[in-house]
C-alpha positions as CSV (number, residue, x, y, z in Angstrom):
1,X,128.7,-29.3,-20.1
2,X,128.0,-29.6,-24.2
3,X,125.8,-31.8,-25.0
4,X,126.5,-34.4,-28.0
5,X,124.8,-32.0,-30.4
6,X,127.1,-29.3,-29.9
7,X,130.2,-31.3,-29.5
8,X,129.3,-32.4,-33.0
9,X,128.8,-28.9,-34.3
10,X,132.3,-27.9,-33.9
11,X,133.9,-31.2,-35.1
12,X,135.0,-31.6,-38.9
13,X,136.3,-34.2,-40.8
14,X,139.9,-33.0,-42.7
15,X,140.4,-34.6,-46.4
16,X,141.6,-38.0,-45.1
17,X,138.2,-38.7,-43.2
18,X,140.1,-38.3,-40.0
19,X,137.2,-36.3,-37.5
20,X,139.3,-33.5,-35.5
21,X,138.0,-30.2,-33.9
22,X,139.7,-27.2,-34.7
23,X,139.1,-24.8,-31.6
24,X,141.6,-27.4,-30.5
25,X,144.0,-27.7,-32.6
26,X,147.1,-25.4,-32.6
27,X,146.5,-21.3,-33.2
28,X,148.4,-20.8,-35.7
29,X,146.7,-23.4,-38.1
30,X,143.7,-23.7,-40.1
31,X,141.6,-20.7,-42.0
32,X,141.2,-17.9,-39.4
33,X,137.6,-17.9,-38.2
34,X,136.0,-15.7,-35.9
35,X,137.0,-17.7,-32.2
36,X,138.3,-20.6,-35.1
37,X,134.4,-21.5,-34.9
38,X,133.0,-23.2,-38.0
39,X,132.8,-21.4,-41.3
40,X,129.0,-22.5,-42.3
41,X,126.8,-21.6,-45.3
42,X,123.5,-22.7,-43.4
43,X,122.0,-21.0,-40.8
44,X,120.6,-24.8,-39.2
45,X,121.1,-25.3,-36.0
46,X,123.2,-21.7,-35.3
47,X,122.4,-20.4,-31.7
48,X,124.8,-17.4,-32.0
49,X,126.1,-16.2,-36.0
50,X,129.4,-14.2,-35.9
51,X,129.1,-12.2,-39.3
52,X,131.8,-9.5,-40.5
53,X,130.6,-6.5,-42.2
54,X,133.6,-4.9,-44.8
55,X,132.2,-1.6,-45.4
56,X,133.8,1.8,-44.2
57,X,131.5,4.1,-46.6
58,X,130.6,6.4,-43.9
59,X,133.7,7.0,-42.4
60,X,134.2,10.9,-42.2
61,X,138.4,10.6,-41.7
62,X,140.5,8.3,-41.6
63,X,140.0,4.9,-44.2
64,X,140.3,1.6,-43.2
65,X,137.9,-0.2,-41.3
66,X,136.8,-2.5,-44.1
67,X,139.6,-4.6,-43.0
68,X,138.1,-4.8,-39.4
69,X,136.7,-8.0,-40.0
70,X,139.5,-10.1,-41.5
71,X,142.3,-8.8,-38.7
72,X,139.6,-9.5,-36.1
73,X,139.0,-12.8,-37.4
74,X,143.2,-13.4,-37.2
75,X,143.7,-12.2,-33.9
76,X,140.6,-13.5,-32.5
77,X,142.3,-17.1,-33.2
78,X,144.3,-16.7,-30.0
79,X,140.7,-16.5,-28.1
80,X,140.1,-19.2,-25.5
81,X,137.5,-21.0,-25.3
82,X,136.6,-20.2,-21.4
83,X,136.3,-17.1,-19.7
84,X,139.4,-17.5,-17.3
85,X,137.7,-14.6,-14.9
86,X,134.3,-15.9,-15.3
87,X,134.8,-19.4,-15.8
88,X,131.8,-19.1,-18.6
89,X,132.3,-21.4,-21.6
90,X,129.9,-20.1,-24.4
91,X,130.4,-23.1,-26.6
92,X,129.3,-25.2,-24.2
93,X,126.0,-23.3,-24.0
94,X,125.6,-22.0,-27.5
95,X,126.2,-23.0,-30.7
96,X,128.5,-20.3,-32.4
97,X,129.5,-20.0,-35.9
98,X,131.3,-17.7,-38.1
99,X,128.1,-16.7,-41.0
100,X,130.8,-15.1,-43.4
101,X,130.4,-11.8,-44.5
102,X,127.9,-9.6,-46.1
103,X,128.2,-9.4,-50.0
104,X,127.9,-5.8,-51.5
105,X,126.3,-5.9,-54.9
106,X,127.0,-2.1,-55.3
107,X,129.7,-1.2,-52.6
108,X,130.3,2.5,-53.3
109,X,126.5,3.4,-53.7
110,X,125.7,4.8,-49.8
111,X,122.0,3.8,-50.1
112,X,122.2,0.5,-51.5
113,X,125.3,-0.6,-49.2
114,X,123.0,0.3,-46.6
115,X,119.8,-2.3,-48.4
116,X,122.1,-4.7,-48.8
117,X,123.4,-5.1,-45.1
118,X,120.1,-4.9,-43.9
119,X,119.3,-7.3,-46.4
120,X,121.9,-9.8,-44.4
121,X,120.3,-9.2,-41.2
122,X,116.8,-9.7,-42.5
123,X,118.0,-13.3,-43.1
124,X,119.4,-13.9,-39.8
125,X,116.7,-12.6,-38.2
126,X,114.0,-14.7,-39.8
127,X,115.9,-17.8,-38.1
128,X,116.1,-16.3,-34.2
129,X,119.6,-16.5,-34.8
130,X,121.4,-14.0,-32.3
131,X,124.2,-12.0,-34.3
132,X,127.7,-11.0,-33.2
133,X,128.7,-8.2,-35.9
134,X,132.0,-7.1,-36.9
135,X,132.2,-3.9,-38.9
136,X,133.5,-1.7,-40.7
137,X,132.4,1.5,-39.6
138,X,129.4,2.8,-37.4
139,X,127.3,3.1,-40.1
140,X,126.5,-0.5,-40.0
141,X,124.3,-0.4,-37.0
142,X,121.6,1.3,-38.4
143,X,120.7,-1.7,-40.9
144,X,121.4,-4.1,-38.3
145,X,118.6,-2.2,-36.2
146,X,116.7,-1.9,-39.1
147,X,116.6,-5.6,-39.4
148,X,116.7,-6.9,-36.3
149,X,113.9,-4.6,-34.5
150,X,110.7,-5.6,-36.4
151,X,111.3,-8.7,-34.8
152,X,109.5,-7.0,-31.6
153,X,106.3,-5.3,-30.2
154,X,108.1,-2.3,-28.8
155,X,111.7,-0.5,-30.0
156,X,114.9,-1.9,-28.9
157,X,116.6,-0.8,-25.8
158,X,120.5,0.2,-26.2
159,X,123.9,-0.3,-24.4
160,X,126.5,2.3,-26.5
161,X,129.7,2.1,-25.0
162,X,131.9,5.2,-27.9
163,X,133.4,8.2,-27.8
164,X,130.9,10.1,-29.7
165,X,126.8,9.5,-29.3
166,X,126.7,9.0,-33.0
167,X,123.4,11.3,-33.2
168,X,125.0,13.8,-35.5
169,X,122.9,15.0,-38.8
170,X,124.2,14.7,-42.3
171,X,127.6,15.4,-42.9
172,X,128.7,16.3,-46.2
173,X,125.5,15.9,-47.9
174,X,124.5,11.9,-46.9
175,X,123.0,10.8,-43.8
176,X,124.4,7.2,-43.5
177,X,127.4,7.8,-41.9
178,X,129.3,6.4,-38.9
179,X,128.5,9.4,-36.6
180,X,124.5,9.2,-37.4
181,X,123.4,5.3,-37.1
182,X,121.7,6.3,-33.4
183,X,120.2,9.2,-35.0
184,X,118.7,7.3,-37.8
185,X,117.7,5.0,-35.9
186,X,115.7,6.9,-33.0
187,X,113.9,8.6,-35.9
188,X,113.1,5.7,-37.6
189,X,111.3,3.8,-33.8
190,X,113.9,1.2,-34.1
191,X,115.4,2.4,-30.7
192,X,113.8,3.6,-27.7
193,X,115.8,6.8,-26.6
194,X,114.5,5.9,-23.2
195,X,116.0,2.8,-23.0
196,X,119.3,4.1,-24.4
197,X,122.6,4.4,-22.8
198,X,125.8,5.9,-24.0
199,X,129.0,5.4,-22.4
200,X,132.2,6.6,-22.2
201,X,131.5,9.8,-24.4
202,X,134.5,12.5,-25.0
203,X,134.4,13.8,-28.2
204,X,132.1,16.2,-31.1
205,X,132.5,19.3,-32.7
206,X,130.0,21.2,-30.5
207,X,127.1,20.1,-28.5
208,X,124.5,20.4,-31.7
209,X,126.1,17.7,-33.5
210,X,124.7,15.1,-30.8
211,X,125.0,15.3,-27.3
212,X,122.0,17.7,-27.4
213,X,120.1,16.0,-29.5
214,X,120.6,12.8,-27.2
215,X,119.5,14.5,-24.3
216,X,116.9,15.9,-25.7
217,X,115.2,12.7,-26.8
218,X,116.0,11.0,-23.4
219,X,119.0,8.9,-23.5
220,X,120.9,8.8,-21.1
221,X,124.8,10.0,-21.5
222,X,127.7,9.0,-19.5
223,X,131.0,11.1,-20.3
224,X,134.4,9.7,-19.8
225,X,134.5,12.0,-17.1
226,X,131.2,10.6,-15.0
227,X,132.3,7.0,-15.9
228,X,135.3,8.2,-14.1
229,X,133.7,9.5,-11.2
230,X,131.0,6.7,-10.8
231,X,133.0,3.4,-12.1
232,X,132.7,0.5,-14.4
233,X,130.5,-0.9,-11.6
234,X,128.1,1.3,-11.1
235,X,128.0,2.7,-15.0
236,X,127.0,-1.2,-15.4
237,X,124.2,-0.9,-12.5
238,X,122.4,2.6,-14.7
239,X,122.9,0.9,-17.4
240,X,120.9,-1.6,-16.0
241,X,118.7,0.5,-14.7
242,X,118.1,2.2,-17.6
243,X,117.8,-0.4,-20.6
244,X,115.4,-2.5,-18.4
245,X,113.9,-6.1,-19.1
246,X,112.9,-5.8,-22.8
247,X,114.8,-6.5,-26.0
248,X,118.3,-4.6,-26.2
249,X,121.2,-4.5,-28.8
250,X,124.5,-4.2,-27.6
251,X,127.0,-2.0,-29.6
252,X,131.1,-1.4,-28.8
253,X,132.9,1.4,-31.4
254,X,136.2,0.7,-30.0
255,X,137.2,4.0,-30.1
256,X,135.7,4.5,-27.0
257,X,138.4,3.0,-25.9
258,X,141.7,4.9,-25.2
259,X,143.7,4.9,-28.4
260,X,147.5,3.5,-26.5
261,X,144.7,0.3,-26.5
262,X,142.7,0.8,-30.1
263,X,145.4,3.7,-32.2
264,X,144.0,1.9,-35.5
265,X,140.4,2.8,-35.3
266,X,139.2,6.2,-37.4
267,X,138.3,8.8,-35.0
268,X,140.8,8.1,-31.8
269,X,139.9,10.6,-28.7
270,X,142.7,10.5,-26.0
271,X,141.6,9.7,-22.5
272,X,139.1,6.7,-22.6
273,X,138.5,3.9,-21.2
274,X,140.6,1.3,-20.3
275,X,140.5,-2.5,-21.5
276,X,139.8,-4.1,-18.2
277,X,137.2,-1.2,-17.3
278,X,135.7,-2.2,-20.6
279,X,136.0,-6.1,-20.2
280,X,134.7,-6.0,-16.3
281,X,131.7,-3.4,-17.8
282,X,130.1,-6.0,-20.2
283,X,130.3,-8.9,-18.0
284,X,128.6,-6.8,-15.8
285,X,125.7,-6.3,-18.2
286,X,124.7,-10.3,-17.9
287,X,120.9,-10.3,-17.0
288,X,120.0,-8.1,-20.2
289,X,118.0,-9.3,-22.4
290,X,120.7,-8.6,-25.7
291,X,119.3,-10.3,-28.9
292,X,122.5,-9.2,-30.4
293,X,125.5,-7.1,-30.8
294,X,128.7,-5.6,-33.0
295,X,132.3,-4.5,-32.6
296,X,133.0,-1.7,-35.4
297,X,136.0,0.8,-36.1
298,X,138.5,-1.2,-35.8
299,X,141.1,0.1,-39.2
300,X,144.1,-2.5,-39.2
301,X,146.0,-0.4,-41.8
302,X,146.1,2.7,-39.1
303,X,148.0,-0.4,-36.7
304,X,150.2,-2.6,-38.1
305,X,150.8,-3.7,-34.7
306,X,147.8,-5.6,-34.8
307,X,146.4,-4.4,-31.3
308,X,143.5,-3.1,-31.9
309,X,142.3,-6.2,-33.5
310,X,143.4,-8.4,-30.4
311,X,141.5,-5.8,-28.2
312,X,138.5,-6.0,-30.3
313,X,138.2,-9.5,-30.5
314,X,139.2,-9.6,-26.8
315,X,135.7,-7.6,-26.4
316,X,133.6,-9.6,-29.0
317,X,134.6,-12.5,-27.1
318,X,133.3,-11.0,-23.5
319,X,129.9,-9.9,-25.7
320,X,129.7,-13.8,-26.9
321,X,129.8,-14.8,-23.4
322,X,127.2,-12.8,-22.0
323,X,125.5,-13.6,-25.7
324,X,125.7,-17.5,-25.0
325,X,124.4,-17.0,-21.4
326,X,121.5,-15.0,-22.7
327,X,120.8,-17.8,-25.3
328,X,121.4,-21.1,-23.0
329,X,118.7,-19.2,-20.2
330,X,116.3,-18.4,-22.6
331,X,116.4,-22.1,-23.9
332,X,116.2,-23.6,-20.2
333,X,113.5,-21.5,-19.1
């Protein structure tokens, strides 16, 4: 059950003084807010930050994904607040708030985009504040990692559920792009590649462009084709098995999910995984140690629908549970 401190975090007092809580009130009111949790300018007393990221500079195709966060943020107002299959109620163990989104002060300039989300981060990690991210394209995992891991005595471990391992070199000239961040990243000591799982993968132009080079540094890939064989379960188990008990960071591109669930996302591979697979996989992955995570690819333009954004807000909504688990355990013991 909440305590009085965290009931009081999510009430607010409308312009007649009247107090009301807004997770309760009907879904088709109010601002949208990620899981219609407070919009706050303080990071004081935030267990658990949801922050978007509107930046799709290193997309390679198709445009888009700087909308990611705003559609999420709609469609993520239909969000309940338990886990009907889990019974888990994260804002009763975590206090969760939407942190706004990172400001570019020089959007189309690769490099400094990339300072200035890192810049973000840096902030939230200075507090112990576990972030929820909401991209934008995969490029914006690097920074994150970049921000979050000096934060540690050893490189972070990695849970990379895709379509692509995202370990490819520079493509047309830059190296911050959405199919390098793990690359970077590995390079850089921010990840262990030994503690690094990928999942789900199905697509590349030829094995060079990444699934050598993450086999060759020790990570551990899981097509499509051997999540197939083994199952969500067991894929859960090795991942397990391989990430550990130290710090991990838990990253979703929802194009590794099949695109009749996610068309709007910039690089759709047919044949993926499906939504329950995916939901039943990262409530699997309770126990890890994850001091944080993102959702990124989602490009509302490429589906008017609105689908993709539901599904993607349907999975940062599983990650927020085993998030708010993570951060109520660590707290009580």
């Amino acid at each position: 059950m909440p305590n009085a401190d965290q009931k009081s975090f999510y009430q607010r007092t409308d312009i007649t003084g009247e107090p009301y809580e807004p997770m309760q009130a009907p879904r088709f009111t109010e601002v949208a807010t990620f899981m219609r949790t407070p919009l706050v300018d303080s990071l004081d007393g935030v267990d658990i930050g949801i922050i978007g990221i509107p930046y799709d500079g290193g997309l390679t195709c198709r445009t888009g994904a700087r909308y990611g966060p705003r559609e999420v943020r709609n469609e993520s107002t239909l969000m309940r607040a338990i886990n009907v299959a889990t019974g888990e109620q994260p804002y009763d163990r975590a206090r969760v708030a939407d942190l706004g989104d990172v400001r570019f002060n020089d959007l189309f300039n690769l490099d400094q985009a990339i300072n200035d989300i890192e810049r973000y981060f840096v902030a939230i990690a200075k507090t112990g504040v576990r972030p929820l991210a909401v991209g934008g394209d995969h490029s914006v995992t690097y920074p994150i990692l970049k921000a979050l891991a000096p934060r540690y005595d050893q490189p972070l471990g990695l849970v990379h559920i895709d379509a692509h391992t995202d370990t490819w070199p520079a493509v047309f000239g830059s190296k911050f792009h959405h199919g390098a961040p793990f690359r970077l990243a590995t390079e850089e000591g921010l990840i262990d590649p030994r503690r690094t799982v990928q999942i789900g993968i199905r697509g590349g132009q030829n094995f060079a462009d990444g699934l050598d080079y993450s086999r060759d540094n020790g990570m551990r890939v899981i097509t499509i084709e051997e999540f197939d064989d083994l199952g969500w379960q067991a894929v859960a188990r090795e991942a397990k098995r391989v990430v550990g008990n130290g710090p991990a960071y838990l990253t979703f591109d929802v194009d590794g999910l099949d695109p009749v669930y996610t068309p709007g996302t910039g690089t759709p591979e047919a044949g993926g995984i499906t939504m329950r697979e995916a939901q039943r996989l990262i409530r699997e992955l309770t126990g890890l140690d994850f001091i944080g995570g993102d959702v990124v690819e989602v490009s509302p333009p490429l589906d008017p629908s609105g689908n993709t954004a539901l599904n993607a807000a349907t999975i940062l909504f599983e990650m927020l549970c085993i998030l708010a688990i993570r951060v109520s355990n660590c707290r009580s013991g």
